[in-house]
N, C-alpha and C positions, 0 to 999 in steps of 0.2 A: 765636219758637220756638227752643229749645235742644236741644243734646243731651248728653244723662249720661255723660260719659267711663265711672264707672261701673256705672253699670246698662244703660249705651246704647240709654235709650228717648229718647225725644222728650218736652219738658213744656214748658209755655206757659212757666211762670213757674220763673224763676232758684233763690228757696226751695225749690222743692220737691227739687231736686237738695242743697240745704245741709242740709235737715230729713233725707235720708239718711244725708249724711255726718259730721250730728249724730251719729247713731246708731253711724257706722263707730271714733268717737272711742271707745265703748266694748267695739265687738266687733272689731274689727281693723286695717286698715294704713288710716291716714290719706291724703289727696292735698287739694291746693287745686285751686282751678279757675280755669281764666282764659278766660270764656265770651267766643267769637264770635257774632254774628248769621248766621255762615252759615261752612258748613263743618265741619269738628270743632273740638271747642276743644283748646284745650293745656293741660296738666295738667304743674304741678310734684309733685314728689313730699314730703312733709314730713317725714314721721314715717314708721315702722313702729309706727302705733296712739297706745296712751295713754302722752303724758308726765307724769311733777307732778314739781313739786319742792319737797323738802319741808324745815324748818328749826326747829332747837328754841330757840322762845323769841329772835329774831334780828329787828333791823328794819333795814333799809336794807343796808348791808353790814358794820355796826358790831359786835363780837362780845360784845354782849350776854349772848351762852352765858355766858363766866364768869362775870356776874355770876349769872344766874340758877341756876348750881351753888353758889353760896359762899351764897344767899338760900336755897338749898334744903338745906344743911348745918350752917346758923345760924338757928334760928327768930326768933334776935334781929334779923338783917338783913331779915326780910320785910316789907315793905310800909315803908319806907326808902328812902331815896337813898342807892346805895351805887355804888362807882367800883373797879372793878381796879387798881391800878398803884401807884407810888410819891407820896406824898405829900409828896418833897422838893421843893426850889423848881423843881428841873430836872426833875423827877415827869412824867409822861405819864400819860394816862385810856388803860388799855387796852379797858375794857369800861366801858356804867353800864348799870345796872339802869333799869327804866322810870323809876320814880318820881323820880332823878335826869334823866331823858331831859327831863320836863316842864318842867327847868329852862334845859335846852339845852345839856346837859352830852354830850358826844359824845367817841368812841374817837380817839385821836391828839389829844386836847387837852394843850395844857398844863396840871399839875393846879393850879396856884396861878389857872389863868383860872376851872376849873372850881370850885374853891373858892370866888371870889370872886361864880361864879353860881349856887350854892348851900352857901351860908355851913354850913347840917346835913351835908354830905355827908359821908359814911365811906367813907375808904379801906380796901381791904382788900390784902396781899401776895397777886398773882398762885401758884395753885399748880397749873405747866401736869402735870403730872403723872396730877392729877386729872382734869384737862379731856381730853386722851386718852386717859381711863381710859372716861371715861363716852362719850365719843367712839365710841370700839370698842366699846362696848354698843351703842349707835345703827346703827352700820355690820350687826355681826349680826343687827339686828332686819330692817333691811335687804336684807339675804343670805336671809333668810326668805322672801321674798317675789321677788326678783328677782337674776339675776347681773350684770345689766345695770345699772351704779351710779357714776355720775361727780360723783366727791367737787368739790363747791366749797371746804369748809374745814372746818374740826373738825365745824360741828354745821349742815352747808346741803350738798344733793344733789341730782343729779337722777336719777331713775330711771326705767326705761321699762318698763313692767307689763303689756305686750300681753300677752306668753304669762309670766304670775306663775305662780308656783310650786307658787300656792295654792286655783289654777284658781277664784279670784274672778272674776266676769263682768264687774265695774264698777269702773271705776277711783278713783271715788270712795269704795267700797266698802273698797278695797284703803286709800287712804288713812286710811280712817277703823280699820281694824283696826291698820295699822303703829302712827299717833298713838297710839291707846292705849295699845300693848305698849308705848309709848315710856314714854307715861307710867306705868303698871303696872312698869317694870324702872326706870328711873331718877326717877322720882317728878318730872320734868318734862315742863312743855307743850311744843308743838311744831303748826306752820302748816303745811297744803300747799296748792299750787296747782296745780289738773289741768288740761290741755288740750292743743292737738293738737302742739306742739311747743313746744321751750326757753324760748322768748323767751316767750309768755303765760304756760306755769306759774309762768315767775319772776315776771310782773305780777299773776299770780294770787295768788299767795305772800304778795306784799306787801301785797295786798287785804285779807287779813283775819287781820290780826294783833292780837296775840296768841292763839295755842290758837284756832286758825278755818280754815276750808277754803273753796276758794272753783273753781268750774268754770269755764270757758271755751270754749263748743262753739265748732265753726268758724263756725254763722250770727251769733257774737257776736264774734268776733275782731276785722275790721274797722275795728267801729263802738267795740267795748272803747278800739280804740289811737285813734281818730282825734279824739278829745277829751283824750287825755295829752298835756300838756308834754313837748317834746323832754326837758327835762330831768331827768321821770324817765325815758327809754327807759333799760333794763338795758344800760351800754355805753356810752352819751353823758356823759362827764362835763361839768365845768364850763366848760370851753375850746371845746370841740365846740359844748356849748348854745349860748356866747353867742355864735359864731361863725355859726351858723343862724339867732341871732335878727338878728343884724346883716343875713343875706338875707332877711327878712321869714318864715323858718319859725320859728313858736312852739309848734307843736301836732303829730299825728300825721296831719290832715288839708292843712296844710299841704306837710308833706312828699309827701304821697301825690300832691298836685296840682302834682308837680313832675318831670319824664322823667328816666329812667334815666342818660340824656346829664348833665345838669346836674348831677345829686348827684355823679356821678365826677368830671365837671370839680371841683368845687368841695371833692369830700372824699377824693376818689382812691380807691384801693381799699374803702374803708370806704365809700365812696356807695353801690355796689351793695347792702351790705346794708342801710344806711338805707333805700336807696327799698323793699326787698323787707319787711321789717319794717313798715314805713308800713302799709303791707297784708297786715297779718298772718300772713306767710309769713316760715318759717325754716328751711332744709333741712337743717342741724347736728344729725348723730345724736348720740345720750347716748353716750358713748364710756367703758367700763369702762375702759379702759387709756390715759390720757393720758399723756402724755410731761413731764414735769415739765421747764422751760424755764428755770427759774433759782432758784440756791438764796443765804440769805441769813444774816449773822447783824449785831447792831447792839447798843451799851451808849451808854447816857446818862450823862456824866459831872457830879458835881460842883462841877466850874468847866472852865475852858476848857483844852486841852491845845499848849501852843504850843513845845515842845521837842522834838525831834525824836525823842533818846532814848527819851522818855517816851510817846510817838506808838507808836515801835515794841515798848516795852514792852507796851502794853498791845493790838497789833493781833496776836501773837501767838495769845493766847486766843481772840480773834476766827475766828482762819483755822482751830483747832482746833475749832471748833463746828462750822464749813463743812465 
């Protein structure tokens, strides 16, 4: 026997508290639950409602967007292998497009690697201009529907649609009106992932790429992560991964079957969110107003710069972009 922090009745079985708060995902303030056998349970808090997050034409964290602006500007470039960035020997992949993706052509590559893993590939000169042009199209579309809007990067957001603007009742609802304006104003696709907070939307997100939406009620949360590889959780890169796989966690169920003690001993402050994560909880509000933590600028040279002069020559430029 349990009790419904929620609705504070009494129900035999655990679901039928989850089959409500199914339903809380689309009409208001989310909570998880962490049911006792006796007593009241304790209730984290997650959300205030519906999250998604949503992203135009983007897979993994790679910025794809450009490509699929310059494919959407060029009818010649569609359905291609096509790569953002410089084509020189020293060249970097800023962006590829899918059909180069299949080759395993990826952002921050070398472009002479990515060349040589798809011999067709076409370079195209980055025109960042453009990209937050069409950017701030996206962001307004955005703004339409919610104030509440924490930018990931030119063309990846999350946003929180409890009380939308547009007094949609359903968050997927709401999803599927933004994706079209999105594509109706700048003639591109665009994925969302909805669910009761951060971390699922962005699993959601990835779910069902390209131009796809994909839900995550909280009776599906759980069981969603507990069959992921650590090494997609959004946040565990490659070091983290094999660090966990060395303590025998491979999966999200691992992690889960592991106390709150042992993930801090072993990952420090980052454990506590791994272990809450594991279990589908993430109390990280979508924050309109983040604080921008560090800013950058970077050029790829030609050949190697090994003169001091010339070093400073050119870091000049550098610190005038910063």
């Amino acid at each position: 026997m349990y009790e419904c922090m929620w609705c504070s009745h009494l129900v035999v079985h655990r679901r039928d508290c989850l089959r409500a708060l199914a339903q809380r995902v689309e009409v208001g303030t989310a909570f998880v639950y962490r049911f006792t056998t006796s007593g009241r349970p304790k209730r984290r808090k997650v959300l205030k409602g519906r999250v998604f997050s949503l992203s135009v034409d983007t897979r993994e964290r790679a910025f794809s967007f450009y490509a699929s602006v310059e494919q959407r500007d060029d009818p010649d470039l569609r359905g291609k292998p096509v790569a953002v960035g410089g084509s020189r020997e020293r060249g970097v992949v800023a962006a590829a497009s899918y059909e180069a993706r299949k080759f395993g052509v990826r952002s921050a590559m070398p472009s002479v690697t990515a060349k040589r893993q798809c011999p067709d590939l076409i370079f195209v000169k980055p025109r960042f201009e453009v990209y937050r042009e069409v950017s701030q199209q996206i962001r307004e579309i955005f703004a339409e529907h919610t104030p509440i809007i924490e930018p990931l990067s030119l063309d990846e957001a999350y946003l929180d649609v409890t009380e939308n603007l547009q007094g949609i009742p359903l968050a997927r609802d709401v999803a599927l009106a933004i994706r079209s304006r999105i594509k109706e104003v700048t003639g591109l696709n665009a994925s969302a992932g909805i669910s009761y907070n951060k971390f699922l939307a962005k699993l959601a997100s990835d779910h069902r790429k390209p131009n796809g939406q994909y839900v995550i009620p909280p009776e599906m949360g759980p069981a969603f992560v507990e069959s992921l590889p650590v090494g997609k959780f959004h946040g565990i890169g490659p070091a983290t991964s094999a660090k966990m796989n060395s303590l025998g966690l491979y999966t999200g169920l691992d992690m889960r079957n592991q106390s709150l003690e042992f993930m801090q001993a072993n990952f420090g402050k980052a454990g506590a969110y791994y272990y809450w994560i594991s279990r589908g909880v993430d109390n990280r509000e979508v924050r309109a107003n983040r604080i921008r933590k560090s800013v950058g600028a970077e050029n790829t040279f030609s050949i190697d710069l090994t003169e001091f002069d010339a070093m400073v020559a050119e870091l000049q430029p550098l610190i005038d972009k910063v």
